[in-house]
C-alpha positions, 0 to 999 in steps of 0.5 A: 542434514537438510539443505534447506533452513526452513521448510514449511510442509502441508500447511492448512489453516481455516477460519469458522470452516473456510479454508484460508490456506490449504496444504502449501509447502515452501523452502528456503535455503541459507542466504537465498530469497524466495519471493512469494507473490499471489494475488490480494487474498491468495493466503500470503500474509496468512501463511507467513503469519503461520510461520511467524506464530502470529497463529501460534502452534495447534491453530493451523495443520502440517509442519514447520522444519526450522534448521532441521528440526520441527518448530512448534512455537506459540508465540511471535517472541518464541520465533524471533528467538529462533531467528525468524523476524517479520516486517509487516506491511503496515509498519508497528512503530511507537511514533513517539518514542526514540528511534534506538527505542524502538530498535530495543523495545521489549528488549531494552539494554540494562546497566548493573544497577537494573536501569535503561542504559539509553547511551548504550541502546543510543550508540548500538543503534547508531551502529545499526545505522551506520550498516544500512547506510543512514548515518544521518539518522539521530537515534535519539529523535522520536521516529515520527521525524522520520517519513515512511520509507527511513521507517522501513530501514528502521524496522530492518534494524530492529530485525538485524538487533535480533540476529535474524536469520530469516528475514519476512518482508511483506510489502517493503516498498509500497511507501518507498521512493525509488531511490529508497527502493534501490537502497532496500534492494541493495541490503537485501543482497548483502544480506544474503551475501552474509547468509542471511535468508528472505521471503520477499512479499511484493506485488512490483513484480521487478523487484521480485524479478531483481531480488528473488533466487526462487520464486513460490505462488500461491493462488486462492490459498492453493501452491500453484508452484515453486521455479528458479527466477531463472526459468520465470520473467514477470509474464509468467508470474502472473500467469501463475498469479492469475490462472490466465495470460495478461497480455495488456496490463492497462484495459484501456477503453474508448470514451467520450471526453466532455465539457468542463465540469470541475476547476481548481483555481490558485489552490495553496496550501501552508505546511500545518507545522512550518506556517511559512512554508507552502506544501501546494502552490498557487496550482490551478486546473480544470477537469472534464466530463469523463476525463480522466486526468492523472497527477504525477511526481516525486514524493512530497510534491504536494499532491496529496495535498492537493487532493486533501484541499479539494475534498475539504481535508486540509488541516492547514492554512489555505486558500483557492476557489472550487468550482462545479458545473461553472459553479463556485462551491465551499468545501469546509469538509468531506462531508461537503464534498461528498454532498455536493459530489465529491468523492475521495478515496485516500492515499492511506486507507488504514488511517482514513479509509476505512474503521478496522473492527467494523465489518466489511459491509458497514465500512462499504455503505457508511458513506450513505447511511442516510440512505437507509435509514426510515424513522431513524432506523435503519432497513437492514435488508436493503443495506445488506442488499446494497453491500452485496451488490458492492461486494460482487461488483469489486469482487471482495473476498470477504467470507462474510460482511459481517467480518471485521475490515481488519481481517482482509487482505490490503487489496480487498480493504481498498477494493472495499474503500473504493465501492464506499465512495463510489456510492454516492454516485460522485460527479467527481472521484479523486483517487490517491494511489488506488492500487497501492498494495494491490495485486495486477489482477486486482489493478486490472479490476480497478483500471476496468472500473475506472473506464467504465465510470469515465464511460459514464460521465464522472471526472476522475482525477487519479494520483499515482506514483506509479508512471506506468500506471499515470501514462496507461490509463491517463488522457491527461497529465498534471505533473506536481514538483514542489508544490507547484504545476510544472506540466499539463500534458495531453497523454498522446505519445508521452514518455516516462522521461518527459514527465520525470523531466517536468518534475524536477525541472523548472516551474512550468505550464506545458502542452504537448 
């Protein structure tokens, strides 16, 4: 009998001709974690959709041995029966249901007279809780009471409610918190302590590097190869992932910083569902010609917030003055910021970034449709030329513009997102989290282009919970902690900690 639990041998699958994944193997043992790691694009999520029948059975070639014999499923529910459970990246909760149903949904508990036993859904839920460690979570409140990352661990209980056996995890920590990090990190390997095998899907080449007994790379839909993390540290991964040695991940280039152009002064912003409290907190800063200026601290610091009210987004109460060019302007919408030149791109790009059935060329030039447009109609030919030159210029892996926004990969989405609002050849470009969700050949990409627009003159404010990423390419830092400035730093010489430091310490204005 085979030692392994799932073997997946020779799998190819093709969309209208063009071959997504091309003959890839991949294997894991009973209680071992392989990490699978590609860039953006590289067929990923296409073979794990594979191996959970999101592509059922006969739409896709080769094979899928599952504990020792070959599985032909058509559906997602044939899988989980098997034992085999997928957690998305993008998170399939019912917001407004309960926490313990969502745990049950599609499997609810009876009692014998044929009605939901919600005390008995309420209180295995609870149990399930109680092993990943949240005892404080009330099973009973709707899970939109819970942020992102408590999401994360609900969505593992409802794969630990269906006895898996082989846990997908596609991107698990992309909307975590460091310390949430580590409490995923550490389940994983009681899971593995108990048997329980993993395919585990990140860009954070750490965690892969931590978590992963084995590690498989798929490059351009093509198995590149399969090592023990033993034999591998993170340079090598990408070398595999990108075909070429990154010796710097952070391209940083030389460029001009000019004269103020940009000024914030006494933004504050109120919660939309507690008036009394303030999200962002009398913060004031001014932004330069070609500056690039980073913004970093802890989750919920308000700076997402921030960058909503300078693009006309907030939804709550607010107040403060935005100037341009010395100039105080009105903000009432993004529309008004993009008119007067303002570009944003957004922190959660399925929700306000891009419209998922619409193709990837028409998200691109929405922005300025106008532009096209003669006698209300719209010059299709010069459209599709722009889309073209977008599409090259972020290298968008896209088989067609036409193709549904939906279809790509997360990297590709945000790359797309990102010419959208590069169109309008913004004064002024806010970037929440950029590089989220997106691979380090892409980050390279994106970095690049960062510089080349600074080189150009365009202030960028660039929002990142990443603080590798704020200190590699930022000239300045702006640190947020409770909605308040806590520090404004020269990025000469500063360190991770100085930075952490300002943001849990006390309110501050601080140059280094």
């Amino acid at each position: 009998m085979s030692e392994y639990l799932l073997e997946m041998r020779g799998i190819t699958k093709e969309f209208n001709g063009v071959k997504a994944i091309e003959n890839i193997d991949l294997k894991v043992k009973p209680g071992e974690c392989v990490g699978l790691c590609g860039e953006n694009g590289a067929g990923k999520s296409t073979l794990m959709k594979v191996l959970s029948a999101v592509y059922p059975y006969g739409t896709w070639e080769g094979s899928i041995v599952w504990e020792g014999n070959e599985l032909k499923a058509r559906s997602i529910r044939e899988t989980e029966e098997a034992g085999i459970v997928i957690i998305h990246q993008e998170l399939m909760m019912v917001p407004h249901l309960s926490v313990a149903e969502n745990i049950f949904l599609g499997s609810e508990l009876t009692n014998g007279m044929g009605f939901v036993d919600y005390d008995l859904m309420n209180a295995k839920a609870t149990a399930l809780m109680n092993r990943l460690k949240m005892p404080d979570i009330n099973v009973a409140l709707p899970v939109l009471a819970y942020g992102g990352g408590k999401q994360q661990l609900i969505e593992i209980a409802k794969a630990l409610n269906k006895n898996a056996k082989l846990l997908i995890l596609d991107e698990p920590t992309s909307a975590l918190t460091g310390t949430e990090t580590e409490t995923l990190l550490e389940l994983i390997k009681e899971f593995k302590a108990h048997g329980m095998a993993c395919v585990y899907i990140s860009h954070k080449l750490d965690e892969v590097a931590a978590i992963a007994d084995t590690v498989t790379v798929i490059r351009d839909g093509t198995h590149v190869g399969t090592h023990p993390m033993a034999e591998l540290d993170t340079n090598k991964i990408i070398t595999m992932m990108v075909g070429r040695e990154m010796k710097n991940l952070f391209p940083r280039e030389e460029h001009e910083v000019g004269e103020v152009i940009f000024e914030a002064k006494n933004i504050t912003c109120w919660d939309t569902t507690n008036p009394d409290r303030k999200v962002v907190d009398d913060v004031s800063f001014q932004l330069r010609a070609g500056e690039i200026l980073g913004v970093a601290g802890l989750v919920g610091a308000g700076r997402t917030e921030l960058a909503c009210k300078l693009f006309g987004y907030w939804k709550g109460d607010q107040q403060g003055k935005i100037f341009l060019n010395g100039k105080e302007i009105q903000v009432r919408n993004p529309a008004d910021a993009v008119r007067q030149g303002i570009s944003m791109v957004p922190e959660d790009r399925k929700r306000h970034g891009i419209i998922p059935l619409m193709g990837v060329g028409q998200n691109i030039t929405m922005s300025v449709l106008g532009r096209f447009a003669h006698n209300q109609l719209i010059d299709a030919e010069s459209e599709m030329a722009a889309i073209q030159h977008e599409i090259a210029r972020m290298q968008v892996k896209t088989a067609s513009p036409m193709l549904p926004i939906a279809s790509l990969s997360g990297g590709n989405q945000q790359k797309a997102v990102v010419a959208k609002m590069l169109l309008p050849d913004p004064k002024v470009l806010i970037l929440d989290e950029p590089t989220r969700g997106v691979d380090v050949g892409a980050k390279y990409e994106i970095y690049k282009l960062i510089f080349e627009l600074a080189k150009q003159g365009v202030a960028i404010l660039m929002i990142s919970s990443e603080l590798p990423e704020v200190l590699g390419i930022s000239d300045r830092v702006l640190v947020i902690g409770e909605g308040q400035l806590r520090g404004d730093f020269v990025n000469v010489g500063l360190s991770q900690e100085k930075v952490l430091a300002a943001a849990i310490g006390k309110p501050e204005t601080a140059a280094a």
